[in-house]
C-alpha positions as CSV (number, residue, x, y, z in Angstrom):
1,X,-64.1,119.0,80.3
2,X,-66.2,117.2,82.8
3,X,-65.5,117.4,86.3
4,X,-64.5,114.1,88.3
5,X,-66.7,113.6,91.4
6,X,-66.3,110.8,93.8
7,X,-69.0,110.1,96.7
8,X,-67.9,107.7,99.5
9,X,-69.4,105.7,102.2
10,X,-69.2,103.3,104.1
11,X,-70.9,100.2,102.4
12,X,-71.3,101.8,99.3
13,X,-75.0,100.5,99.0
14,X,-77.0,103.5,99.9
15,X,-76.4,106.7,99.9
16,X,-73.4,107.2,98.3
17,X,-75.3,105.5,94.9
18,X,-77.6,107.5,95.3
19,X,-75.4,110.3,95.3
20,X,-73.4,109.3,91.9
21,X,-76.3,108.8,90.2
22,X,-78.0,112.2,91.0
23,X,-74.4,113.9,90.3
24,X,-74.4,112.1,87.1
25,X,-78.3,112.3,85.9
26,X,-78.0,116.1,87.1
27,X,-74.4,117.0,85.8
28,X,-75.4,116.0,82.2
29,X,-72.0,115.8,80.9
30,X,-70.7,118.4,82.9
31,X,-69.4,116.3,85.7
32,X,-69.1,112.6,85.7
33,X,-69.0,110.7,89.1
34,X,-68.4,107.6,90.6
35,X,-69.1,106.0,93.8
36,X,-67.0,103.8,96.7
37,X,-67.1,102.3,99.8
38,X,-64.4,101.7,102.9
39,X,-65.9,98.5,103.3
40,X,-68.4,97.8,100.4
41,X,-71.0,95.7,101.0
42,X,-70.6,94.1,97.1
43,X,-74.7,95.1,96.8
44,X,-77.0,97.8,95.8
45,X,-79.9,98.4,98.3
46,X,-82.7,97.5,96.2
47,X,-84.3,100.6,98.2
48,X,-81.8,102.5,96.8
49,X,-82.9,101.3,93.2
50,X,-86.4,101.6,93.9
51,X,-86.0,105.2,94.9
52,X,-84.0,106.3,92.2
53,X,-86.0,104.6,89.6
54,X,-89.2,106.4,91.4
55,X,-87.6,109.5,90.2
56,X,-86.5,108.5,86.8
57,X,-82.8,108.8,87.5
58,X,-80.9,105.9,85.1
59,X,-79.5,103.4,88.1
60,X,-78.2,100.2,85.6
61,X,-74.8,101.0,85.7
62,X,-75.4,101.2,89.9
63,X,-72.9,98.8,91.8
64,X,-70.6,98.5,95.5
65,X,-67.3,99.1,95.2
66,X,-64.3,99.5,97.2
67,X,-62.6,103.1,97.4
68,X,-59.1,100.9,96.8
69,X,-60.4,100.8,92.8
70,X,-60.1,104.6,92.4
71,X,-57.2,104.9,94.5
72,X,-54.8,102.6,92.2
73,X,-52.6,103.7,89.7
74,X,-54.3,104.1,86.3
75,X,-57.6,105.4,88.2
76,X,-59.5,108.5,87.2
77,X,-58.2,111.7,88.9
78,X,-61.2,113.7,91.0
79,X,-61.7,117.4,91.1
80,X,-63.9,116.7,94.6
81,X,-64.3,114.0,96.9
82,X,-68.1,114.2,98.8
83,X,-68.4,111.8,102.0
84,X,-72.2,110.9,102.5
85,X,-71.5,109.2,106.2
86,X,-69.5,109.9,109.3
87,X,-67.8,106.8,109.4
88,X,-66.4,107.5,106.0
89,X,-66.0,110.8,106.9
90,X,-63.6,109.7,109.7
91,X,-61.3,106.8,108.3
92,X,-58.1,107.1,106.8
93,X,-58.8,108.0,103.5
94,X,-56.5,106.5,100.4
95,X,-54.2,109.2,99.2
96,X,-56.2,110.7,95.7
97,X,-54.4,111.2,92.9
98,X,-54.5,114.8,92.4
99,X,-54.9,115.7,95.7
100,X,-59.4,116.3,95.0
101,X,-60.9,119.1,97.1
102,X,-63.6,117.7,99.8
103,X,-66.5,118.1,101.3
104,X,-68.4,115.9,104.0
105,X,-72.3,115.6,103.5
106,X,-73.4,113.3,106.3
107,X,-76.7,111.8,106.0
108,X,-78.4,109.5,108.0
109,X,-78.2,106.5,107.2
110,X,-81.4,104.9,105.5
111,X,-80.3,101.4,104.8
112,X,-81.5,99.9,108.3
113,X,-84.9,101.9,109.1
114,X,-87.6,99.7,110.0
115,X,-90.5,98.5,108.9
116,X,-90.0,99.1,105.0
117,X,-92.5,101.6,104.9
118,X,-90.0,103.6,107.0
119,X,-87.1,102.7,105.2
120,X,-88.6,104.1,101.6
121,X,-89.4,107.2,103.6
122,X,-85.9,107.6,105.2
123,X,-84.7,106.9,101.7
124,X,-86.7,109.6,100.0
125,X,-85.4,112.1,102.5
126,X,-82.0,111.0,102.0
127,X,-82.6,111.5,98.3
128,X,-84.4,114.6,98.4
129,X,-81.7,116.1,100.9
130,X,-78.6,114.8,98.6
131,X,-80.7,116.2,95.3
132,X,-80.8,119.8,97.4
133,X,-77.0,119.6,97.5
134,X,-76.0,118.5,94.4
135,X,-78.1,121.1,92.6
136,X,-76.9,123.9,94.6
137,X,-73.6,122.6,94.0
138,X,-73.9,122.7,90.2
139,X,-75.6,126.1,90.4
140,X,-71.9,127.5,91.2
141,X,-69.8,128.4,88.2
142,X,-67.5,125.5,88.8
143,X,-65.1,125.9,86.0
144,X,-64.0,129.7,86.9
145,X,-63.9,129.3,90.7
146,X,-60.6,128.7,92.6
147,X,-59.8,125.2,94.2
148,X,-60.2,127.0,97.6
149,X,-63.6,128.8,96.4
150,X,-64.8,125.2,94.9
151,X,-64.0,123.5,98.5
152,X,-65.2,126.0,100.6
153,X,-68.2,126.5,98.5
154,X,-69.3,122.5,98.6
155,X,-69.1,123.0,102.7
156,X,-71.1,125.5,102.5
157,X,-74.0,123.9,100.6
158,X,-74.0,121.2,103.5
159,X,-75.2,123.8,106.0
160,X,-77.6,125.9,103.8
161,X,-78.9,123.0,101.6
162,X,-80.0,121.3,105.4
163,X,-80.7,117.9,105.6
């Protein structure tokens, strides 16, 4: 059975896509993730696409959201809940269904980098330092670990993977 992963920021247009798509092009049918925002921005950073598309990681089903989606009734149920910014990271979350372990994995924020050439680079460094993490994280034997082990393990990788 796949685990449910759900990456959150803010806007829901960078980094946090970026993240679901690397969880789910990585995870190959072991874990299946979505992505949300507090306040989505209702578009993908076409940086975003650009990046992921440089790497070959499938980006069509790629859209902002609202976190309210996967916190109604009916909604999946997630095993672990990553936040990808510090404004995320500090908002009153929704209450999860299942009560998902966490982990925060703040990046900087690439979206806003100028000149372009900059932003692709912050972008790429965002990507490479998420793609660190979420490969360590799927290097752990998931499915025999503990709630507690899963949690503190995910912290962890935040630390050692670096940014």
């Amino acid at each position: 059975m796949a685990l449910n992963v759900l990456v959150l920021c803010t806007g829901n247009s960078a980094r946090s896509i970026l993240g679901e798509m690397l969880f789910n092009h990585l995870g190959a049918g072991r874990v299946t993730a979505c992505s949300a925002g507090s306040k989505p921005g209702g578009t993908v950073n076409p940086v975003a696409l650009e990046t992921l598309a440089r790497h070959g990681i499938p980006c069509a089903a790629a859209r902002s959201k609202s976190w309210d989606e996967f916190a109604a009734p009916g909604a999946p149920k997630f095993d672990f809940i990553f936040t990808v910014c510090a404004n995320a990271a500090n908002e009153t979350c929704p209450v999860w269904p299942g009560h998902p372990s966490t982990a925060h994995w703040a990046l900087p924020d690439p979206a806003h980098v100028e000149p372009i050439e900059a932003r692709r680079a912050a972008f790429e460094a965002a990507y490479q330092a998420l793609r660190r993490r979420i490969e360590a994280f799927l290097a752990l034997p998931l499915e025999s670990m503990s709630r507690e082990e899963s949690a503190l393990a995910a912290r962890r990788i935040h630390t050692e993977a670096g940014q």
